[in-house]
GULO-332349 format. One line per 8 residues: number of its first residue (from 1); their letters; for each residue x, y, z of C-alpha. Coordinates in nm, 3 decimals. Last residue first. Example, Ala and Ser with C-alpha at 12.3 -4.5 7.8 and 13.67 -1.06 7.14 Angstrom:
! residues 2
2 = sa = 1.367/-0.106/0.714 | 1.230/-0.450/0.780
//
This chain:
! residues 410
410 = xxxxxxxx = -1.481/0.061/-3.138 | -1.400/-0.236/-2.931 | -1.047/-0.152/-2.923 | -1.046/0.192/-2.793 | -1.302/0.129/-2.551 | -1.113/-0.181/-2.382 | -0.795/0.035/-2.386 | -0.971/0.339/-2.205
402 = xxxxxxxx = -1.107/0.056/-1.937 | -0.737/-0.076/-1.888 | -0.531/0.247/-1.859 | -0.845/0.370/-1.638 | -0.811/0.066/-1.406 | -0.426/0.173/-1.395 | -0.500/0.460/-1.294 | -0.797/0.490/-1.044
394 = xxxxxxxx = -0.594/0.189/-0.878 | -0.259/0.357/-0.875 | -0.447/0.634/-0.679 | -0.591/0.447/-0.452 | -0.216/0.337/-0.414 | -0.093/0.654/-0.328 | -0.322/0.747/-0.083 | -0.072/0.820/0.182
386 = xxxxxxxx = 0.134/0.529/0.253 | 0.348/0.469/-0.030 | 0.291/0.242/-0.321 | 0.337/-0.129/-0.434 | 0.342/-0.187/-0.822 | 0.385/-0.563/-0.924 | 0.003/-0.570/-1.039 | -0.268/-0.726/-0.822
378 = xxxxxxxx = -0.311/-0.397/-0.602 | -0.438/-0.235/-0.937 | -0.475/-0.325/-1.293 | -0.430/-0.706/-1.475 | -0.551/-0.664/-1.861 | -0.600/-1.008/-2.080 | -0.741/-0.885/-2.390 | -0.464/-1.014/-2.596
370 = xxxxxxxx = -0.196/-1.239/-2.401 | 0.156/-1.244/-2.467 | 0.207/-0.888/-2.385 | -0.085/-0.888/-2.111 | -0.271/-0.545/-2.104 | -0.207/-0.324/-1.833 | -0.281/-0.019/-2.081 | 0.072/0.206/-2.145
362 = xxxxxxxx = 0.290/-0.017/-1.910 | 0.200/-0.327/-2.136 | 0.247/-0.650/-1.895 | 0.495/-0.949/-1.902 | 0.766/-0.748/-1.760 | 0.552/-0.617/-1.448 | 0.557/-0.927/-1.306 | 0.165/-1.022/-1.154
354 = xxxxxxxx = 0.245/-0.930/-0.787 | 0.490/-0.796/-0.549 | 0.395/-0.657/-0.233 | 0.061/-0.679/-0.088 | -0.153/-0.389/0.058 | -0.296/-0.250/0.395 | -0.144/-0.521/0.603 | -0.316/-0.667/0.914
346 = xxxxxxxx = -0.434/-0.964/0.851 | -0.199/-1.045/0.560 | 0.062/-1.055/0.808 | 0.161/-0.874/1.128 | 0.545/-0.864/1.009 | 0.829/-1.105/1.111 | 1.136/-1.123/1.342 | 1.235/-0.722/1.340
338 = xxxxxxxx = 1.593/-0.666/1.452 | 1.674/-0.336/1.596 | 1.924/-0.131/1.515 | 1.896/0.224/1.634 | 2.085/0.459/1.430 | 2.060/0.837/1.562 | 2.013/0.758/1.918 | 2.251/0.457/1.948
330 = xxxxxxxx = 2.548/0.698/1.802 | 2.418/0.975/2.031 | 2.498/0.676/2.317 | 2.812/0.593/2.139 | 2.906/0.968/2.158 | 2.795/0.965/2.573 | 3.034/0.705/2.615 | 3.352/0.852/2.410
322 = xxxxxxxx = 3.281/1.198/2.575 | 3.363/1.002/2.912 | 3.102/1.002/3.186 | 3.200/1.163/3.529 | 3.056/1.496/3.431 | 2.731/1.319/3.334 | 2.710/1.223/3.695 | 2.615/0.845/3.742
314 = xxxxxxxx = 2.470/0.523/3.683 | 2.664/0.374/3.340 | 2.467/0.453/3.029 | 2.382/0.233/2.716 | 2.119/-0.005/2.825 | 1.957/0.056/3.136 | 1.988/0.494/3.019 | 1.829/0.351/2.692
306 = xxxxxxxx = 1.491/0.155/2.844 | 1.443/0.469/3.078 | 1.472/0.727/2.839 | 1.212/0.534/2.607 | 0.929/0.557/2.973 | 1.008/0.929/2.999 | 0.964/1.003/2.621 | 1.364/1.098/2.491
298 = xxxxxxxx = 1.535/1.389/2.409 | 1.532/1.571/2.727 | 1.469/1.265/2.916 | 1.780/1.107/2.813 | 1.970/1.326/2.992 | 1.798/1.297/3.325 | 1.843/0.968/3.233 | 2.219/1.033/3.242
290 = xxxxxxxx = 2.226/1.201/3.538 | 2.247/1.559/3.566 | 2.578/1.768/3.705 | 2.712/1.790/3.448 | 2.454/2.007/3.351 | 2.530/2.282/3.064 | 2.881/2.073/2.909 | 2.695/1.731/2.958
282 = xxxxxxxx = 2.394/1.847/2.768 | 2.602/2.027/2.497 | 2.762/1.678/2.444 | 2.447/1.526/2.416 | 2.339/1.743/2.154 | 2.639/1.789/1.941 | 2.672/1.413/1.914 | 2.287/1.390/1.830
274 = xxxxxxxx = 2.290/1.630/1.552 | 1.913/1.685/1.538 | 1.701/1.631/1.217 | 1.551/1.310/1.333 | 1.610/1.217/1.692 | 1.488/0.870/1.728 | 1.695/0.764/1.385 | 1.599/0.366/1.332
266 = xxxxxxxx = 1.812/0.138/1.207 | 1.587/-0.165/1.085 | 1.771/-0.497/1.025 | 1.707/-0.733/0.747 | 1.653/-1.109/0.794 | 1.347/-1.109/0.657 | 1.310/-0.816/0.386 | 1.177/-0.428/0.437
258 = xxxxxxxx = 1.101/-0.205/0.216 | 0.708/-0.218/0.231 | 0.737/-0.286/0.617 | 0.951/0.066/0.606 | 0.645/0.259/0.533 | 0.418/0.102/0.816 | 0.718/0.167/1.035 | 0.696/0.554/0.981
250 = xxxxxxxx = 0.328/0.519/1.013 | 0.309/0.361/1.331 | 0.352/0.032/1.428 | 0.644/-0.161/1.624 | 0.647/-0.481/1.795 | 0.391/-0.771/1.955 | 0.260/-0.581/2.241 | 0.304/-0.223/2.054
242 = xxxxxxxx = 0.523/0.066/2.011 | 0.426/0.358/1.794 | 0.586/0.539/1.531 | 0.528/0.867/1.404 | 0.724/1.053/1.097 | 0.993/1.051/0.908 | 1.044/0.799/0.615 | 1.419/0.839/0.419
234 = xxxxxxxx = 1.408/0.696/0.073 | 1.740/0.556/-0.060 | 1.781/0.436/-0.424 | 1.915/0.130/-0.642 | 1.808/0.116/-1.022 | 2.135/0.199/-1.138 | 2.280/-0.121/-0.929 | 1.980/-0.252/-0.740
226 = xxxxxxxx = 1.674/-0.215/-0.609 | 1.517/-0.089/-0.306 | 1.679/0.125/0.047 | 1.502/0.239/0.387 | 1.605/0.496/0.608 | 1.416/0.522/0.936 | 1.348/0.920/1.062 | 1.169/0.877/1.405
218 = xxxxxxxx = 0.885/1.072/1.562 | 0.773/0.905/1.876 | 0.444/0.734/2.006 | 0.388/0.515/2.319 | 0.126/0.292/2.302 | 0.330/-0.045/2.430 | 0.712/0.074/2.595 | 0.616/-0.178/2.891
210 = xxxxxxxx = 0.609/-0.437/2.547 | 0.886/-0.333/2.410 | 1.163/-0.468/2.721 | 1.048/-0.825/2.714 | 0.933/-0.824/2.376 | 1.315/-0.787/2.250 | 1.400/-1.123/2.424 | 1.073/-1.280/2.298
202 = xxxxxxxx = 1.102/-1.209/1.917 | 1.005/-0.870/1.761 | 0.686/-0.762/1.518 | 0.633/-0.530/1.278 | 0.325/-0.348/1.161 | 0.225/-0.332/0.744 | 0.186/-0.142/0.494 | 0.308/-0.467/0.281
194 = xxxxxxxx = 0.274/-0.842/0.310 | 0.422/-1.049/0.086 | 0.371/-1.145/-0.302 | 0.633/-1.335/-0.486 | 0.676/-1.170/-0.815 | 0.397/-1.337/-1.044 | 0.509/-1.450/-1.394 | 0.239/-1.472/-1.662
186 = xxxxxxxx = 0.171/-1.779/-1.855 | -0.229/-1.771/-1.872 | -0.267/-1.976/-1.575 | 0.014/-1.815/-1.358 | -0.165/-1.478/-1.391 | -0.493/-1.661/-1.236 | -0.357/-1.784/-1.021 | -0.222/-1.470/-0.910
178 = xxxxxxxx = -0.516/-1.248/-0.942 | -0.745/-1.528/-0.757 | -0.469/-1.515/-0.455 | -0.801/-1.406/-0.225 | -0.922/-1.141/-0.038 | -1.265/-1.173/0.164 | -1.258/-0.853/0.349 | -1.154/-1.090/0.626
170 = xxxxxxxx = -0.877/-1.188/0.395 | -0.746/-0.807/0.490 | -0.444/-0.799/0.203 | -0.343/-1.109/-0.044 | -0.411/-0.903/-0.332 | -0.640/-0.745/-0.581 | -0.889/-0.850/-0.754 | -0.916/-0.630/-1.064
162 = xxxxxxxx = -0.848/-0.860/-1.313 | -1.003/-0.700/-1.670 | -1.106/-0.979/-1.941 | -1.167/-0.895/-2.298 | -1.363/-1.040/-2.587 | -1.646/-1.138/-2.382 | -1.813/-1.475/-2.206 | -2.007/-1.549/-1.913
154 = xxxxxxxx = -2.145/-1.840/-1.754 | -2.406/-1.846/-1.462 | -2.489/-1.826/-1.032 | -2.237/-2.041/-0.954 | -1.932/-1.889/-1.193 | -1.778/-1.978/-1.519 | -1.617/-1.691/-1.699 | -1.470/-1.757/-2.015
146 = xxxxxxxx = -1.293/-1.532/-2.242 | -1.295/-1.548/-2.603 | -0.965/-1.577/-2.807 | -1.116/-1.795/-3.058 | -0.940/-2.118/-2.936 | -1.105/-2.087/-2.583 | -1.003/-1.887/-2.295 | -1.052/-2.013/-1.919
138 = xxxxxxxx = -1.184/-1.886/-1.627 | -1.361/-2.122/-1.342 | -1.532/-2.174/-1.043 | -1.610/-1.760/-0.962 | -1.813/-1.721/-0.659 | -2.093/-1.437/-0.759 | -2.238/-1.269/-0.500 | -2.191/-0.942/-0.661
130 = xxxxxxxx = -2.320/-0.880/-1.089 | -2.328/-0.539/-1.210 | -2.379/-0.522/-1.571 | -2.253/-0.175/-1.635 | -2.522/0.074/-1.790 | -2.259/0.382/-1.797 | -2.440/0.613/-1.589 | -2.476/0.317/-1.318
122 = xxxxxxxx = -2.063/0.236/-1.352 | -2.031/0.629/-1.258 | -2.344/0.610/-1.011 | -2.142/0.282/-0.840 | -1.827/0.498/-0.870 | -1.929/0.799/-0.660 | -2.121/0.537/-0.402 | -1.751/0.437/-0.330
114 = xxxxxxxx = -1.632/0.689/-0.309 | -1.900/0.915/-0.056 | -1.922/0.554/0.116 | -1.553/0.646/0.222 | -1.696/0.925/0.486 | -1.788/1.310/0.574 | -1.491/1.518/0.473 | -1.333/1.271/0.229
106 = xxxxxxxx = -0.995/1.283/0.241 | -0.677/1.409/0.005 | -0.324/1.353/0.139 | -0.105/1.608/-0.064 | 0.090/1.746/0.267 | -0.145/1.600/0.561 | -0.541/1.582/0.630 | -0.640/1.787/0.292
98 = xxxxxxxx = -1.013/1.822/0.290 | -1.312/1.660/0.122 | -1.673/1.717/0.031 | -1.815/1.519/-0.206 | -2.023/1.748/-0.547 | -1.986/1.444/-0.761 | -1.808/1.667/-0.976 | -1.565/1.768/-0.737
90 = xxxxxxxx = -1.479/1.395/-0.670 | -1.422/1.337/-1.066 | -1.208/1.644/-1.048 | -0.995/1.498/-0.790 | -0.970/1.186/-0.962 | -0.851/1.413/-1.255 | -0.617/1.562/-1.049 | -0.449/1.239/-0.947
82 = xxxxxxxx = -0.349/1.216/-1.239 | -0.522/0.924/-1.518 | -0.279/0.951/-1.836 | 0.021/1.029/-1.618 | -0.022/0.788/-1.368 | -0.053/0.481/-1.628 | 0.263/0.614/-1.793 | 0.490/0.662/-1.520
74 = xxxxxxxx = 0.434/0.319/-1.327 | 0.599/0.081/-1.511 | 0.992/0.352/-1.423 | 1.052/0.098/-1.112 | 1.012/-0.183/-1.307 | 1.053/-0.459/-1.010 | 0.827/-0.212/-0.823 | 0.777/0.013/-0.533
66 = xxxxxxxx = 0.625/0.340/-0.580 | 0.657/0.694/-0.474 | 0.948/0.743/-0.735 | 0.634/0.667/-0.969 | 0.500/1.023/-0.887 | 0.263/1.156/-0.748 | 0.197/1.509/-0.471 | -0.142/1.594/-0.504
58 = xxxxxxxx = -0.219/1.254/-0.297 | -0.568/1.055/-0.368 | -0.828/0.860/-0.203 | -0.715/0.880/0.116 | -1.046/0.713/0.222 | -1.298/0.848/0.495 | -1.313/0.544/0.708 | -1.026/0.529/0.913
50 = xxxxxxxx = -0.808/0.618/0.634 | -0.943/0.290/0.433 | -1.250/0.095/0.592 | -1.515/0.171/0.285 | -1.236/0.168/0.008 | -1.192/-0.244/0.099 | -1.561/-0.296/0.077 | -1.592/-0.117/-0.261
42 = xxxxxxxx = -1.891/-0.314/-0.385 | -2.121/-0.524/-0.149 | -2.197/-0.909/-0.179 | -1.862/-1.011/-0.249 | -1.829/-1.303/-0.507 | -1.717/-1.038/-0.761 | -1.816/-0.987/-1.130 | -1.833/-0.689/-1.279
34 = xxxxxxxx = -1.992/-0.657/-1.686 | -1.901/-0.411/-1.946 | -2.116/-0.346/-2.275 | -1.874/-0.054/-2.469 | -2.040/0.260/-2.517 | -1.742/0.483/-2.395 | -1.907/0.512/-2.064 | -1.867/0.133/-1.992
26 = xxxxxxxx = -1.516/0.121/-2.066 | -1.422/0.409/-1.821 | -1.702/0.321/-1.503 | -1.582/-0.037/-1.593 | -1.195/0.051/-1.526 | -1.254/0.247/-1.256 | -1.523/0.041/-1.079 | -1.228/-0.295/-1.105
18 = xxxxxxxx = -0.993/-0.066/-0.988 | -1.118/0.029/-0.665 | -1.308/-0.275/-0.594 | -1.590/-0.457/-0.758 | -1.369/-0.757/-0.880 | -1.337/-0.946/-1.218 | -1.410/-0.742/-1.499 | -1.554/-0.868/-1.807
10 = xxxxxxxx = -1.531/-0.732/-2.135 | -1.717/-0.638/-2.452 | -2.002/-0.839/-2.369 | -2.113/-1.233/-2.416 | -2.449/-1.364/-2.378 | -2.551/-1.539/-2.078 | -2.501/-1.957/-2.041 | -2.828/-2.093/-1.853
2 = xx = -2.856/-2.076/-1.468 | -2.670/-2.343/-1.277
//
């Protein structure tokens, strides 16, 4: 091991999104910040996100976008760091981007545009950049000094920033080191699980989804959090897609966040149409159809098939009671299906739950109990929507952090 380094204003452990945010901010306020990740690139995870160009942002934030045991934590961090001021960051940098969807900001060319954004930011700011690094040990002595112990050396300063994220893409080389971490010094960690994430089905509902796989439809699913004052109702529309193992899509991506084993998913496959009326009106203008002739009209082909087996009897509609083709629209408008798991880790975007937002400071991530102990981004108790919204939590809350770390040290 190489000989213990001098210390610096603050350490911060991982060369992601929030981790560059928050050293980029420290760093440029004079402050002597060092990263340390056992990664050998920075930004890996921002490099694959939105298919490569990174959603780095949405114009339209809030914390009602956001899932959380504190569902109000949020506010402050987004309000001191908007997503306008990202944007502005990006404009200055002179990177091209474009709006794909309603607030969803991209880059025009490709992620590396961020990512290489925030390595000139941390640059400009003289940050001690140090990948490769497998951490072995952090600990804080009597005098309040952190202490990083990792292969390659041993590093100490004042404060300590955990930007590590979650339990999301291990192939990316994610780790519960946030967690553990947040246990060690006394914090509580909500129980993390995987969010952003595709669905999947038993055997006996396999049997029918899996002729269904790669088909895409626009569904409305309703989706519920919290409790008593706190409790509240989102309703996702948009695409989702069947698959060999279950359900994907974006739609379904958003209800994985919401979702709990055990629960039930009603799905809406006609969103914004009266499905009682509709039916009906079919029947009245050609009773003469069958019912998946029906079905068709709402329905993809190979969907219409799977319901007409299901819910209809063979026949003219004009033999069919109203009461049968009104449980059908019934069907159509709340699906229930049963989901028997998620896609994991491997596949999620993000983790739910996470260091408990209780024990933190919702003004600069810092640890109540614990001074100069900040946790910022994915690692935090703050979960948000698809749609760049938790970029933009990261850019935040690492800001929150970094801005406190200047303030202090000055």
């Amino acid at each position: 091991m190489k000989a213990q380094t001098a210390g610096c204003d603050a350490i911060v452990l991982g060369a992601g999104a929030a981790g560059l945010m928050a050293a980029a901010t420290a760093g440029q306020a004079g402050r002597r910040v060092m990263v340390v990740d056992h990664a050998p690139h920075a930004g890996r995870k921002i490099l694959i996100s939105g298919g490569g160009r990174c959603n780095f942002t949405n114009m339209d934030m809030g914390a009602s976008q956001f899932l959380s045991g504190n569902p109000h934590f949020a506010k402050s961090a987004l309000a001191r760091y908007t997503a306008a001021d990202f944007l502005a960051l990006v404009q200055r940098h002179r990177i091209p981007w474009h709006e794909k969807a309603a607030g969803q900001l991209f880059c025009d060319r490709s992620a590396r545009d961020i990512v290489d954004m925030l390595l000139r930011e941390c640059a400009a700011a003289q940050v001690d950049m140090r990948l490769s690094h497998r951490i072995i040990d952090v600990a804080r002595d009597g005098g309040g000094e952190y202490r990083v112990e990792t292969d390659q050396g041993v590093f100490r300063a004042r404060n300590l920033i955990v930007a590590t994220g979650g339990l999301s893409i291990p192939k990316l080389g994610a780790t519960g080191l946030a967690h553990d971490l947040a246990r060690r010094f006394g914090l509580r960690v909500v129980a993390p699980a995987p969010a952003l994430v595709p669905l999947t089905f038993g055997a006996q509902d396999r049997e029918w989804m899996e002729p269904l796989a790669g088909l895409s439809v626009n569904v409305g699913i309703a989706c519920r959090s919290g409790t008593g004052r706190h409790a509240r109702e989102v309703i996702f529309r948009d695409g989702m897609v069947f698959t060999h193992r279950g359900l994907s899509g974006p739609a379904i991506l958003q209800a994985s966040s919401y979702w709990q084993p055990g629960q039930a998913l009603d799905i809406d496959l006609l969103p914004g149409v009266e499905a009682g009326r509709r039916v009906l009106d079919i029947k009245r203008d050609r009773p003469r159809a069958g019912g998946l002739a029906m079905l068709s009209m709402l329905l993809p082909q190979r969907l219409a098939q799977v319901f007409a087996q299901a819910y209809l009897p063979e026949g003219q509609l004009a033999g069919m009671p109203d009461a049968v083709l009104t449980a059908v629209a019934h069907q159509l408008g709340a699906w229930r299906l049963n989901p028997h798991g998620t896609e994991g880790y491997v596949k999620a975007e993000v983790t739910r739950g996470g260091v408990d937002t209780d024990g933190l400071s919702s003004r600069d991530m810092e640890a109540r109990d614990v001074p100069g102990l900040f946790m910022v981004g994915e690692a935090v108790d703050v979960t948000g929507w698809l749609g760049g919204y938790n970029f933009q939590w990261a850019w935040s809350s690492g800001h929150a952090a970094g801005q406190a770390v200047a303030e202090r040290s000055g």
